[in-house]
N, C-alpha and C positions, 0 to 999 in steps of 0.2 A: 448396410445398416437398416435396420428394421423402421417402419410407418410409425412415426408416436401420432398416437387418435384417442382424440377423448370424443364420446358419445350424449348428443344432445338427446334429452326424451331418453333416458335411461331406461326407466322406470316403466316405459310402454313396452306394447308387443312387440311394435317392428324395432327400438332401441334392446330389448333385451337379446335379439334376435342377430344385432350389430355386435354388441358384445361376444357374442357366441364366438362369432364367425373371425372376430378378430384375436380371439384365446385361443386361434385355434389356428391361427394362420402364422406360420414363424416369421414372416416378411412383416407383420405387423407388431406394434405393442399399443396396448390400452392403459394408457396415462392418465385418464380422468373420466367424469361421468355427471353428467347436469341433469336436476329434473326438477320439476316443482312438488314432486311426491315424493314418495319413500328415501326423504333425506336424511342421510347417516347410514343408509343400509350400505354393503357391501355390495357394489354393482355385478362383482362374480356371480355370488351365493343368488342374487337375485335373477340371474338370468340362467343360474344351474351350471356352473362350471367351476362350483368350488369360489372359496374368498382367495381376492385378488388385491385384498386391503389399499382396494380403491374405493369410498366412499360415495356416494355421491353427494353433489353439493347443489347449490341453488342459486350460484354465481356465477356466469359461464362469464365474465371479464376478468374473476379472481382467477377462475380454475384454467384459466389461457396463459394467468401469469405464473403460478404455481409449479404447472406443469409439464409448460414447455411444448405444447403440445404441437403438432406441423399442419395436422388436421380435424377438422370438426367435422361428424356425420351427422347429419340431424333429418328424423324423421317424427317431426312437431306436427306442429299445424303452421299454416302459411304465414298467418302475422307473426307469428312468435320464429319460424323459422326466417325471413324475412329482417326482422330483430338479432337474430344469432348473430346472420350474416355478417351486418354491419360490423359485429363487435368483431367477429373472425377478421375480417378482412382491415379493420384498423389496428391489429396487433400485428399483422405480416401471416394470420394462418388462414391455410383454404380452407373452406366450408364446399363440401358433398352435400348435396341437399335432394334428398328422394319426397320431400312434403310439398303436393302439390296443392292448385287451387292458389299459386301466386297469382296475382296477375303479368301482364307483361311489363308495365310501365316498371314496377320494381324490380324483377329480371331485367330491365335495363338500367338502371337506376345500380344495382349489384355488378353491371355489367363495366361502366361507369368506374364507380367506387376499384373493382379488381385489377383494370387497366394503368387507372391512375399509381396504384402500390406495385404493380408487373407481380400480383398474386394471383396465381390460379386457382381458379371456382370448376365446381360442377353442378349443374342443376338438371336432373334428368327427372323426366315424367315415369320412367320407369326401368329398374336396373335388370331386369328377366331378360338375359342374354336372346332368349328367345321371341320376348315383346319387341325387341331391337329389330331382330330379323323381321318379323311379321310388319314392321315398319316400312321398309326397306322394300319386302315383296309388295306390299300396295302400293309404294309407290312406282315402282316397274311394272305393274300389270296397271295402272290408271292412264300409263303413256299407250293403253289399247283398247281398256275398255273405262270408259268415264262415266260409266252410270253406276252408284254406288251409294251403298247405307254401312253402319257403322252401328254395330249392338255392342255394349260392353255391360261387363254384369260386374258387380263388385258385393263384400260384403254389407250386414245392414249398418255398419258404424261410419261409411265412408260418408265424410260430411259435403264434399264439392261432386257435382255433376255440369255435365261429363265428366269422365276423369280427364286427368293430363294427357294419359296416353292417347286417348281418343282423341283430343283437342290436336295434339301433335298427330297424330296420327293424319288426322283432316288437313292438317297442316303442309303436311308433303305431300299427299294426295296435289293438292290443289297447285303445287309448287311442278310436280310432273306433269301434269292433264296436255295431251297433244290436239286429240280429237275432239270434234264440239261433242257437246251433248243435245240427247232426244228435245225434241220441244215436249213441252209438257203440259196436258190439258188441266183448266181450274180443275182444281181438286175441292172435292165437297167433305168437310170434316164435321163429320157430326159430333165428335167428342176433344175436345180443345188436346191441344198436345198430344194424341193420340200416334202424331204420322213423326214424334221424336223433334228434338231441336234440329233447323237450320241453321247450319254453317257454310256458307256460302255453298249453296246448292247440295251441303251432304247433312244428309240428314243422320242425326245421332240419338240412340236409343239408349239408357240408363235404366240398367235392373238394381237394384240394391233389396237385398234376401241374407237371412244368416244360410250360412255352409257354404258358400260363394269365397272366396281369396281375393283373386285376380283375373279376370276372363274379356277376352276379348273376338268381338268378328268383323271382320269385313267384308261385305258380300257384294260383288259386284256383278252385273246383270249388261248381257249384249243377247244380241238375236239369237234365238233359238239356243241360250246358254246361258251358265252360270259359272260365278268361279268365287270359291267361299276359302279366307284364309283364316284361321283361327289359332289363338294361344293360349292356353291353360298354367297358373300359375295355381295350385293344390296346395301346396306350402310355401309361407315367404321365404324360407331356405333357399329358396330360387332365385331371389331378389342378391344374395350375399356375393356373389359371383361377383356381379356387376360392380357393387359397392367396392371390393376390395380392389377392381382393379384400377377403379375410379379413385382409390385413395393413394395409390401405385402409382399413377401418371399422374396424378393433379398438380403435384408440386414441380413437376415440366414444364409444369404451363404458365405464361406472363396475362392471360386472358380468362374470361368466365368462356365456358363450353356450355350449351345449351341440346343436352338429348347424349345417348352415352354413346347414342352411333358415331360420334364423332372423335371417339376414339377409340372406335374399333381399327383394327388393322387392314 
C-alpha cells in the first residue's frame, strides 16, 4: 500500500518540490497540503504536476483528521515546524522534518512526545543522500586527522546559521576525534568573527549569496597535507531522495531518528 503524506509549507519552494516528488513516486500518495498562503489553490497545479483536487488548507489538525494522513513532511520554519510536530505526533502521524535551526531541547522534547505514542519521527539536518555520506566520511577521516574547519555556503534566504548540516556535521566530528589536537597559539583577530563560529574547537564558516542551494566543506589539515570533502546540492531535487525514503521507513519506527544516516542501510 502506498505512503498517504500530506505536505506542510505547501506553498513554499522546498514543499512544492515534496509534492512533486511525491506525484511522482507510486509507493507514495499525497493526501493533503497545509500552508498559511496560497489557501484554496490546488497543491498539484501549484507545484506543476497538474490538479490533484487536493487543496490546500491552513489547519494541519483538521487536515490530519480529514485525511487520514500516516505522514507529515514539513519543510517550515523551526517554530512552526516544531508546532506541526506536536500535532502530528498527538494524532498517531509521523512528522519528517527537513526545517532546521530547531534547537535541541525541542528535538528532545519531540523525542519524548514520539516514544511516549511508539510514533516514528524523522528530523534530518539534511536529506542529500550525498550530504549523508560527506557526514560519514568526516567522521572516519577526524579518527586521523583532528585539525579541521567547516565552510558551508547556502542560499541568501536561509535564516539559521550555521546550518543543521554543519552543526551535525561538528557533531560527529567531535563524537570520532581519536588523536589530540595541535596546541594552538593566541590568535590575534583583528576583524570579530572573521576566523568563523567555534564549536568546540571547530570552527564553522557560513556564506549566504543568491545562486548558492546547498554546499558544503570540510577541510581538514595534518603535516605537510590536506584532505578537503565537499557536497554540492544545485538542485533541491537532490533533497527528494532522502525524503521519500524517510517517509518509507518512518512509520517502522516506535522512536524519533535524529540525521537520515540512521537509516541508511
Amino acid at each position: 500500500m502506498s505512503v498517504r503524506i500530506l505536505v506542510a509549507g505547501a506553498a513554499g519552494r522546498m514543499g512544492r518540490e515534496v509534492v512533486r516528488a511525491v506525484a511522482g513516486d507510486p509507493d507514495t500518495e499525497l493526501v493533503g497540503a497545509v500552508d498559511v498562503s496560497q489557501t484554496g489553490a490546488d497543491a498539484g497545479e501549484l507545484a506543476g504536476v497538474g490538479a490533484r483536487g487536493i487543496p490546500i488548507r491552513p489547519d494541519l489538525a483538521a487536515a490530519l483528521r480529514d485525511t487520514h494522513a500516516e505522514v507529515v513532511v514539513d519543510f517550515t520554519r523551526a517554530e512552526a515546524a516544531f508546532a506541526n510536530a506536536k500535532v502530528a505526533l498527538a494524532a498517531g502521524v509521523s512528522p519528517v522534518i527537513g526545517t532546521t535551526g530547531m534547537p535541541p531541547e525541542q528535538i528532545g522534547e519531540l523525542g519524548r512526545r514520539a516514544e511516549e505514542k511508539g510514533v516514528g519521527a524523522v528530523v534530518a539536518p539534511n536529506f542529500a543522500l550525498g550530504a549523508v555520506l560527506l557526514m560519514r566520511f568526516a567522521a572516519q577521516a577526524a579518527r586521523y586527522m583532528p585539525e579541521v574547519e567547516i565552510i558551508e555556503l547556502h542560499h541568501e534566504k536561509k535564516v539559521d546559521a550555521p546550518s543543521g548540516t554543519a552543526l551535525k556535521t561538528a557533531e560527529m566530528i567531535r563524537a570520532a576525534r581519536a588523536a589530540e589536537r595541535l596546541p594552538r597559539p593566541d590568535e590575534e583577530v583583528k576583524l570579530p568573527g572573521s576566523r568563523g563560529g567555534d564549536w568546540d574547537g571547530i570552527r564553522i564558516h557560513s556564506v549566504r549569496l543568491p545562486g548558492y542551494v546547498a554546499h558544503q566543506e570540510v577541510i581538514f589539515g595534518g603535516v605537510g597535507q590536506t584532505l578537503t570533502l565537499r557536497h554540492d546540492s544545485i538542485d533541491r531535487a537532490s533533497f527528494m531522495p532522502g525524503v521519500l525514503m524517510a517517509c518509507k521507513r518512518v512509520r517502522g519506527l516506535k522512536r524519533l531518528v535524529h540525521g537520515l544516516e540512521n537509516l541508511l542501510d
